[in-house]
Structure formats: structure tokens, C-alpha cells
BAKEKOL-333530 format. One line per field, with one value per residue (C-alpha): residue number from 1; x, y, z. Coordinates in nm, 3 decimals, m for minus. Layout:
BEGIN
nr <- NUM|... $
u <- X|... $
v <- Y|... $
w <- Z|... $
! end
This chain:
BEGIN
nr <- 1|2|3|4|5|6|7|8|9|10|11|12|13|14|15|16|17|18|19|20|21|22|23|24|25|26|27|28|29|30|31|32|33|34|35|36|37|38|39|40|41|42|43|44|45|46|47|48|49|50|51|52|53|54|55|56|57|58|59|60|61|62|63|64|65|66|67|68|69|70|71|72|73|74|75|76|77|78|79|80|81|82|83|84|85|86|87|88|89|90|91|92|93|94|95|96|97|98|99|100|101|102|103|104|105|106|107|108|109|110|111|112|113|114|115|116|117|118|119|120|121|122|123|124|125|126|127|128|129|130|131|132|133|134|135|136|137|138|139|140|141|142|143|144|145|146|147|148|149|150|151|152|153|154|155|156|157|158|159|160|161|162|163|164|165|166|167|168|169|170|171|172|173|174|175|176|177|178|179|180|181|182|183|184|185|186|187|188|189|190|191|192|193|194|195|196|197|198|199|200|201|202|203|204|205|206|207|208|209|210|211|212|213|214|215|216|217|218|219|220|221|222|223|224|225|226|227|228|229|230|231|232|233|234|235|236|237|238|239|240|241|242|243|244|245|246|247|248|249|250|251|252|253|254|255|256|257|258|259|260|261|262|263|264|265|266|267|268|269|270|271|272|273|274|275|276|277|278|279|280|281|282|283|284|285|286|287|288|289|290|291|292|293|294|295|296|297|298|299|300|301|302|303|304|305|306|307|308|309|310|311|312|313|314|315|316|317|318|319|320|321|322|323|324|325|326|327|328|329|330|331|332|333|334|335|336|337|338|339|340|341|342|343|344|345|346|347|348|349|350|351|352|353|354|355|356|357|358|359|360|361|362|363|364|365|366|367|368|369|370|371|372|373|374|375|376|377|378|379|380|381|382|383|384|385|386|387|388|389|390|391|392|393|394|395|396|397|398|399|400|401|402|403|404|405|406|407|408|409|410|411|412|413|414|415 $
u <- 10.326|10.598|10.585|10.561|10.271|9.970|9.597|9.463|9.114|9.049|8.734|8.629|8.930|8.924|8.743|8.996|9.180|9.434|9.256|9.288|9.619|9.742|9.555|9.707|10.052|10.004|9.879|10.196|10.409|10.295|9.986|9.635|9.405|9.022|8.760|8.459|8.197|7.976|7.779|7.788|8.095|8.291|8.202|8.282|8.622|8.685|8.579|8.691|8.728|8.456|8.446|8.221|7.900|7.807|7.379|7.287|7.257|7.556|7.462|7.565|7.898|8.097|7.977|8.011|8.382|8.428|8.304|8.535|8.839|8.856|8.734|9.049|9.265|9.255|9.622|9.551|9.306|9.338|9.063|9.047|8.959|8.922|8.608|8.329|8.017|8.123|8.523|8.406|8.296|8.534|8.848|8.723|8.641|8.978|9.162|8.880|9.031|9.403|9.381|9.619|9.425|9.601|9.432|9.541|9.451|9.507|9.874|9.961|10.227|10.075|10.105|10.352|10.252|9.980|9.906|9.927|9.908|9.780|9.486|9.401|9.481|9.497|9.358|9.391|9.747|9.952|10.239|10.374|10.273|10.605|10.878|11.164|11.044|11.059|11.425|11.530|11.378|11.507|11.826|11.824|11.628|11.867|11.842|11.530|11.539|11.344|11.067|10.942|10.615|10.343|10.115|9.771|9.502|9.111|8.963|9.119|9.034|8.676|8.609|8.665|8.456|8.157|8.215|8.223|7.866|7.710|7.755|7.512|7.220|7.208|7.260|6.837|6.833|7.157|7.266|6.961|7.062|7.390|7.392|7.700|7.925|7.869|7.610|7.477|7.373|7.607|7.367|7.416|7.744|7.794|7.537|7.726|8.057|7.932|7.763|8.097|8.323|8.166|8.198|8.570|8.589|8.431|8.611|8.920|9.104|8.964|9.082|9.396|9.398|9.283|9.587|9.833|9.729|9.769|10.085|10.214|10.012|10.192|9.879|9.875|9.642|9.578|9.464|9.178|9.201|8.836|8.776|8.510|8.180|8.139|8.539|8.558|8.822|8.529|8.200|8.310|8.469|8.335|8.268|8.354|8.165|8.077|8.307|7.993|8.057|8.393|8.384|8.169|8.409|8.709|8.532|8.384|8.760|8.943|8.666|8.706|9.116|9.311|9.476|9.256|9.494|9.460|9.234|9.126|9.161|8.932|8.931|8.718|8.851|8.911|8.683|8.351|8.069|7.948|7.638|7.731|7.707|8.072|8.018|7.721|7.798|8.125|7.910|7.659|7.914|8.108|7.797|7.724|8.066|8.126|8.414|8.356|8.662|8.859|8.727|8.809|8.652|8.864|8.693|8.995|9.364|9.774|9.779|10.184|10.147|9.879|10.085|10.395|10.299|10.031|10.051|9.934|9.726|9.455|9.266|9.081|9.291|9.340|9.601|9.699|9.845|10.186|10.211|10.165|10.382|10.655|10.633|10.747|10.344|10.276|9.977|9.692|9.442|9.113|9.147|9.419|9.590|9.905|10.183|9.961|10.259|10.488|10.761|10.563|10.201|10.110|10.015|9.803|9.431|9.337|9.294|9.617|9.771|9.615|9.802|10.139|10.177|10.438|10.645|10.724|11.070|11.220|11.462|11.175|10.953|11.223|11.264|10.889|10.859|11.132|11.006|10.633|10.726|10.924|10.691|10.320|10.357|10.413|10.569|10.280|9.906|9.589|9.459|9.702|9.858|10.186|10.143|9.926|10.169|10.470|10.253|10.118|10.527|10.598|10.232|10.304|10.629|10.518|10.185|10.374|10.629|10.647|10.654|10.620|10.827|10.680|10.736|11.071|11.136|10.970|11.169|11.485|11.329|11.124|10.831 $
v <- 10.128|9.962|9.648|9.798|9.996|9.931|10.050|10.199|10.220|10.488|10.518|10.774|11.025|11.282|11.613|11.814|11.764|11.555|11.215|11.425|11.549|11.163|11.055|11.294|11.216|10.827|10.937|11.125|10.831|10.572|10.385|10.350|10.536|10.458|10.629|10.490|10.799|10.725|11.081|11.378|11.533|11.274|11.365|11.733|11.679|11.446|11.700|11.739|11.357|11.123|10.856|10.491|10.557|10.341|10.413|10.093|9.937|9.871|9.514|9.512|9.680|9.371|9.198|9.639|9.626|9.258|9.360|9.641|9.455|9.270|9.521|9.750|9.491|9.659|9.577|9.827|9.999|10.330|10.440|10.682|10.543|10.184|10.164|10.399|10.086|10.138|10.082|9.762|9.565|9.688|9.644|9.225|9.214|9.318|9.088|8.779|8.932|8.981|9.347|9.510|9.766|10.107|10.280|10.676|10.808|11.125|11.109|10.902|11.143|11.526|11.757|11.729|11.370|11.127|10.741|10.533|10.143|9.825|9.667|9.851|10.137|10.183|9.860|9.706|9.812|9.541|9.649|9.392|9.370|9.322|9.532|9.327|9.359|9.716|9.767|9.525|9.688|10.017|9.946|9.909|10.261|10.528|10.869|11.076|11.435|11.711|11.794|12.134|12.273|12.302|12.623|12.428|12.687|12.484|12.738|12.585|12.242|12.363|12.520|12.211|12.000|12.249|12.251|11.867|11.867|12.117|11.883|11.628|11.874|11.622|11.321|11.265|11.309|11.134|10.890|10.813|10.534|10.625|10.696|10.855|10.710|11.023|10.999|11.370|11.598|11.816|12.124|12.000|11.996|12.257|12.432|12.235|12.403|12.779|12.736|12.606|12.826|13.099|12.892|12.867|13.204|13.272|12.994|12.974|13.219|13.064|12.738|12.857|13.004|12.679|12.487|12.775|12.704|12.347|12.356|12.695|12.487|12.159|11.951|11.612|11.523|11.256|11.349|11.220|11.355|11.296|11.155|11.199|10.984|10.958|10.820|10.464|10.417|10.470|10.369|9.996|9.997|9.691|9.814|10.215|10.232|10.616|10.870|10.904|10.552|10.555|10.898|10.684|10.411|10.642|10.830|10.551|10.403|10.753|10.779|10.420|10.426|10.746|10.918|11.156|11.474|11.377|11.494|11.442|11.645|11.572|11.809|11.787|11.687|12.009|11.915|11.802|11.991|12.063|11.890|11.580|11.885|11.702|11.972|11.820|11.500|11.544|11.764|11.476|11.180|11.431|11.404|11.028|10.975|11.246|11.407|11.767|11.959|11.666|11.712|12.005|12.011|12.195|12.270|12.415|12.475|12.341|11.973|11.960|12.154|11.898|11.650|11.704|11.819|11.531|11.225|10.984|10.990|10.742|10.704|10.467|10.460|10.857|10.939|11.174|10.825|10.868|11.245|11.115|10.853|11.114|11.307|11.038|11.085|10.730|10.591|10.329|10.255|10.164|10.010|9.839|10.081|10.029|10.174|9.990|9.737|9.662|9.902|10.152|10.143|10.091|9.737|9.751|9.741|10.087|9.985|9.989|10.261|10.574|10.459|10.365|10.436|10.323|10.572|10.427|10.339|10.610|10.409|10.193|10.505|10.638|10.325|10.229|10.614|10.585|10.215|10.363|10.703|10.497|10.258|10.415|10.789|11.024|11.364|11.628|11.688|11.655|12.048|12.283|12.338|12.260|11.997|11.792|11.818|11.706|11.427|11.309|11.269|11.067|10.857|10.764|10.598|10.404|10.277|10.207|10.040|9.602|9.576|9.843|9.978|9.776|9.440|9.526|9.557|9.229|9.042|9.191|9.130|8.840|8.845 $
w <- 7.021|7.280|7.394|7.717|7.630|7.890|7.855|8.154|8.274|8.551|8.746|8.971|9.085|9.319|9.266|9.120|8.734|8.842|8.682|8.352|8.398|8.486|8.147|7.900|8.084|8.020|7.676|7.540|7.747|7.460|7.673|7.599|7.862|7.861|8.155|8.298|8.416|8.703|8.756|8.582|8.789|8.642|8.297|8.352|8.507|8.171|7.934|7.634|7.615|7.570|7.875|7.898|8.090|8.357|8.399|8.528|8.867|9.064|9.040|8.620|8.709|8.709|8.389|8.235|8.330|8.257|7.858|7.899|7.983|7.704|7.437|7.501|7.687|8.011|8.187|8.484|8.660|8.866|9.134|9.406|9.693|9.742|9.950|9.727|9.621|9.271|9.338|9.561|9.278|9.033|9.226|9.297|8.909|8.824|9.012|8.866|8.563|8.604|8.560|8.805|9.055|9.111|9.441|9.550|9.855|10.031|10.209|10.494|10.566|10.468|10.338|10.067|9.945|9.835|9.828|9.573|9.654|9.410|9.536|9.827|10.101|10.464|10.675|10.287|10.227|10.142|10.389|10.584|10.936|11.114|11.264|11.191|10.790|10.849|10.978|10.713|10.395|10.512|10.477|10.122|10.087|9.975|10.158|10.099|9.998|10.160|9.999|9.895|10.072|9.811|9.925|9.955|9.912|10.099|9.890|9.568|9.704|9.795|9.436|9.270|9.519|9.461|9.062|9.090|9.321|9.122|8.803|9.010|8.870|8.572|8.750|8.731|8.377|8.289|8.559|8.771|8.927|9.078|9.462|9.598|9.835|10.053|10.307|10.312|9.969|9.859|9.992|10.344|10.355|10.225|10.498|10.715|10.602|10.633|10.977|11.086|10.967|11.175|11.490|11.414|11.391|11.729|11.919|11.789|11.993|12.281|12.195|12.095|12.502|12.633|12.457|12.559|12.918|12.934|12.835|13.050|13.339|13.272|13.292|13.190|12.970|12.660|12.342|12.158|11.719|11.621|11.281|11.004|11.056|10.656|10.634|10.534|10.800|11.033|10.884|10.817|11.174|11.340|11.661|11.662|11.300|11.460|11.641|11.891|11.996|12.052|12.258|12.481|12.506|12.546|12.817|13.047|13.021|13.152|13.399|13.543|13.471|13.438|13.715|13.907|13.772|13.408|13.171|12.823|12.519|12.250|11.950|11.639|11.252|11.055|10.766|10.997|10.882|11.213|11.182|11.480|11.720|11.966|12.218|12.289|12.266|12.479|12.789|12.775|12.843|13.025|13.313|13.216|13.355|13.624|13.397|13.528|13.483|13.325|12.962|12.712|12.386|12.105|11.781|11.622|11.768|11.715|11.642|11.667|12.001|12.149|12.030|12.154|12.524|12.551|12.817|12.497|12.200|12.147|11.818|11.597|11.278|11.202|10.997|11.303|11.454|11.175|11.359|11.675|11.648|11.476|11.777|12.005|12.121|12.292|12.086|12.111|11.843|11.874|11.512|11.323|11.063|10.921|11.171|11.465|11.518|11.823|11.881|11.743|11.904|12.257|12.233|12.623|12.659|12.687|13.059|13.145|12.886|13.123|13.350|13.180|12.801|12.603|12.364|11.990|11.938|11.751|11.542|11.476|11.324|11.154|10.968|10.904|10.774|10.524|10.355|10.435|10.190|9.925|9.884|9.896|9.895|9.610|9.582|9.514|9.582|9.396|9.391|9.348|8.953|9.075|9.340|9.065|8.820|9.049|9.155|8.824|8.698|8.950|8.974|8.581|8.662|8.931|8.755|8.434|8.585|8.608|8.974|9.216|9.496|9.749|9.530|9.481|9.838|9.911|9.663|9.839|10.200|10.196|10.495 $
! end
């Protein structure tokens, strides 16, 4: 084996093969690849390899991994998702350790690419926070290529997911104590999924109308991308830690601040499982804050269109903030992701932003975009044959290699 041989230990992955495709890739590259199985889906999407299983409480989990380390001389270790319980403690242990963490995500910039960052992603990304860095390090970024559209089948993405629940049968009998990082069963959802699916069906013409109007009608109006109550991004929000309480906040602010001809978009997240009922919640505040006629609810419908025609876009820290911002869409977060930085987000209290928001500085985008996609994003998908196999060539390189892009940037462009 090469001196530059590393061993490996991934955790959970996504629900699809792609944590098995990555392994046998490191495999046949020379390094040493070990698994650590939390539930039974994870043993099924490791089969025919044998993995470590973790049955205890969460609370052993350190001192497990810490035993682990040093049996196979653990170098790295690759998770999806940086804020599941189990990932938590194992991503601190590593670094009490020296093991290097390795953290995919979906894609900050969809739908052709996915994230992969060490030590942590989105509000944990280890981007700088400054502009100036920005239009500095992209200057010693060659030219990107286009990249090729992978045809992303939900169904294919759904099959998986249900393969990967449906293993949970045997989670009582083999891993009793693990409790998912979901916070709904697997039937729910599901449920969930099916009742709204025929909704879409029903309204979506009708939204489709409503979208086609605004813009034929030139009414101005700001846009409000709801996000997933179960995402990370919002459930360890300080203060918005639901999309239920930010509508509220959003609301009372147009009502008290916006211009009298505005009104407010707000349309749902494409994967909600209908069970927050937003109409409702929406035509409540709507009469809370005398909004009549100044709200429309989309459950479905063009983001690019809504987006491109809208006054502003305001949103906690939705990865619809990089589109936004792409289409020159002034933007104000609620939260603090990655692109909110001057030059590119409105930097106002929301207050003040109904009344004059601030576009992004398009030289500035175009420059965070390039360092952001050379640096944390990788070419391919995680569900489709071909996007996981594009994706796994180029994740290998980057988690085998000494330092990664970002580091090499930084030691170019100090902060």
C-alpha cells in the first residue's frame, strides 16, 4: 500500500448507493475504507460488505468511534449531513482525534452538483465571510466548463428513500436504540407525500395562472421560498426554528412596511409533505394582519419566473437565496448562510428593504459563484447511475487529496 494510502471511515450517507459506490472507488484507488451502520437501512445500502454496528446509546458513540480510530487508523471520516445526533458527536470526536471530517450535502448550486466540505456545511462552512476574499481567490480560478444536465428522475430518488425506510422494519430487533434524525415515521411522510401530490395536481394549473398574471399585470410583489420545518437549516434556527414563525414575522413586517400596491408571494418547498397545512396558516395571518388581497399562496408553480419578475426575495437561509441572488433578485435573509455578505445580500432591517431593496452586485456573484463551485461543489448527483458515478470520480480526488480546494485557495489568498 502507498504511502499516501488513507483509511476512511464513513457514517451515514444519503439514501441512495452512492456511499457504496464512493467505497469500492476508494477501495480499487489503494485506501482502506471501513463503515459504521446506525439502522438497518444503512446495513442494506452496505450489503454485500460487512459494516461496525453502532446498538448503543448515542451517549457511547464517542468512546465507539474513539476505539475505532485507532484499531484501523482512521485518517478521515465522511458523513452526510453534518447536523443528524449521531454525526454531532462523531464529527467533535474526530477533530479530539485528528481525524479529518469529510461532510456532503445536497448542492448549493442544483441541479448538476453536490457539496462536499471538511468539517461542516452551510452556516458551518468554512468559507470566508468577506467580499474582498471572494474577488481575490477568483482570480486564480481557471474558467469553468458547462456542465451536462443529468436527467434526475424523484421517482428514482423516492424508490431508494422508501427501500431505505422500509429496512427500519428491523430496527426493533436489531438497533433498538437508534432514533432518527427525522421528526415524522416514515409512514407519515409518506401519507404526507400521496395526499399532496393530488393537491398539486388540482392546483397547479391554477397556480401556474396566478404567476402568469402577475407578471402580464406587472404587479409588484416580493417573494417569500418556504423551507422544510424538519431541515437543520431551520430547526436549530434561533429565532425562526419553524417556517410558521417566520411567516408571522414576514407578514406583520409587509403589513406595517410595504407599499400599499405590493403584495407578497409566498409559495411552499417542493418536497413538504403537506402535513403544516400553509394555506391555512397564510389565510389566518393574512386576517391577523389585514392582508386581504395582498397575499397569494402558491403550492406549486416557476421558481425562475417568480424570481426574476419579483420586487425582492426574502428568506431564512434557503438554498433558493444562490438563485435569487443569480437572478439579480434583491435578497434579505432572515438567517446567516453563506452568500449573506455585503455586495451580495441586502444588508437593511427588513424594515426598510420593502421599501428600498438593494440588488447584489453582479460582478460580485459572479465571482463568489465561481470560488463557491471550485471549492465545495462537485460535478454529479447522488441518485441517478450516471450522476453518482460522475460524482463519486471526482468526490475520491478531493477526499484523497492533502489539502483541499478551499485550503489551497486560502494559502494563495490569505483572509
Amino acid at each position: 500500500m502507498g504511502d499516501r494510502s488513507r483509511s476512511f471511515l464513513l457514517l451515514q450517507g444519503v439514501s441512495s448507493p452512492f456511499f457504496s459506490r464512493l467505497a469500492t472507488a476508494l477501495s480499487q484507488q489503494g485506501h482502506r475504507v471501513h463503515k459504521v451502520s446506525f439502522n438497518a437501512g444503512d446495513v442494506v445500502y452496505w450489503l454485500p460488505r460487512r459494516s461496525n454496528w453502532f446498538k448503543q446509546d448515542l451517549s457511547e458513540l464517542p468512546d465507539f468511534l474513539h476505539k475505532l480510530y485507532a484499531k484501523h487508523g482512521i485518517t478521515d471520516q465522511v458523513v452526510f449531513g453534518d447536523r443528524r445526533p449521531v454525526h454531532i458527536a462523531a464529527l467533535e470526536q474526530a477533530r479530539q482525534n485528528n481525524v479529518r471530517n469529510h461532510v456532503f450535502e445536497e448542492g448549493y448550486f442544483r441541479p448538476n452538483l453536490i457539496t462536499l466540505e471538511q468539517e461542516g456545511v452551510n452556516a458551518r462552512s468554512q468559507l470566508p465571510r468577506s467580499p474582498t476574499w471572494f474577488t481575490q481567490a477568483a482570480q486564480h480560478i481557471p474558467p469553468q466548463p458547462s456542465l451536462k444536465d443529468f436527467r434526475s428522475r424523484l421517482g428514482l430518488r423516492a424508490m431508494h428513500d422508501i427501500a431505505y425506510q422500509a429496512s427500519g422494519v428491523f430496527n426493533r430487533l436489531l438497533f433498538s436504540k437508534y432514533r432518527s434524525h427525522h421528526n415524522m415515521s416514515a409512514a407519515v411522510e409518506y401519507a404526507g407525500y400521496i395526499q399532496r401530490s393530488r393537491l398539486l395536481k388540482r392546483v397547479a394549473a391554477v397556480n401556474t395562472r396566478q404567476i402568469e398574471n402577475l407578471v402580464a399585470q406587472r404587479t409588484p410583489y416580493f417573494f417569500v421560498p418556504l423551507q422544510l420545518n424538519s431541515d437543520s437549516q431551520v430547526r436549530d434556527h434561533e429565532r425562526f426554528h419553524t417556517m410558521q414563525l417566520m411567516l408571522k414575522h414576514v407578514l406583520q413586517s409587509f403589513a406595517q412596511h410595504a407599499p400599499a400596491d405590493t403584495k407578497l408571494v409566498i409559495k411552499n418547498h417542493p418536497l413538504d409533505t403537506g402535513w403544516e397545512h400553509y394555506d391555512r396558516v397564510v389565510l389566518n395571518l393574512e386576517h391577523q394582519f389585514g392582508l386581504k388581497d395582498r397575499v397569494v399562496y402558491l403550492e406549486t408553480g416557476d421558481l425562475a419566473t417568480l424570481l426574476k419578475h419579483a420586487q425582492g426575495t426574502i428568506t431564512l437561509n434557503s438554498t433558493v437565496g444562490y438563485v435569487a441572488l443569480e437572478q439579480g433578485c434583491p435578497t434579505h435573509c432572515l438567517g446567516d448562510p453563506q452568500y449573506n455578505l455585503p455586495g451580495l445580500t441586502d444588508q437593511q432591517d427588513l424594515a426598510q428593504f420593502w421599501g428600498m431593496p438593494v440588488a447584489p452586485e453582479a460582478e460580485l456573484f459572479q465571482s463568489f459563484k465561481r470560488v463557491v463551485v471550485h471549492s465545495t461543489q462537485v460535478y454529479g448527483g447522488f441518485y441517478c447511475p450516471p450522476s453518482i458515478a460522475q460524482a463519486v470520480q471526482g468526490s475520491c480526488e478531493r477526499l484523497a487529496a492533502e489539502l483541499s480546494p478551499l485550503q489551497q485557495l486560502l494559502s494563495l489568498v490569505p483572509i
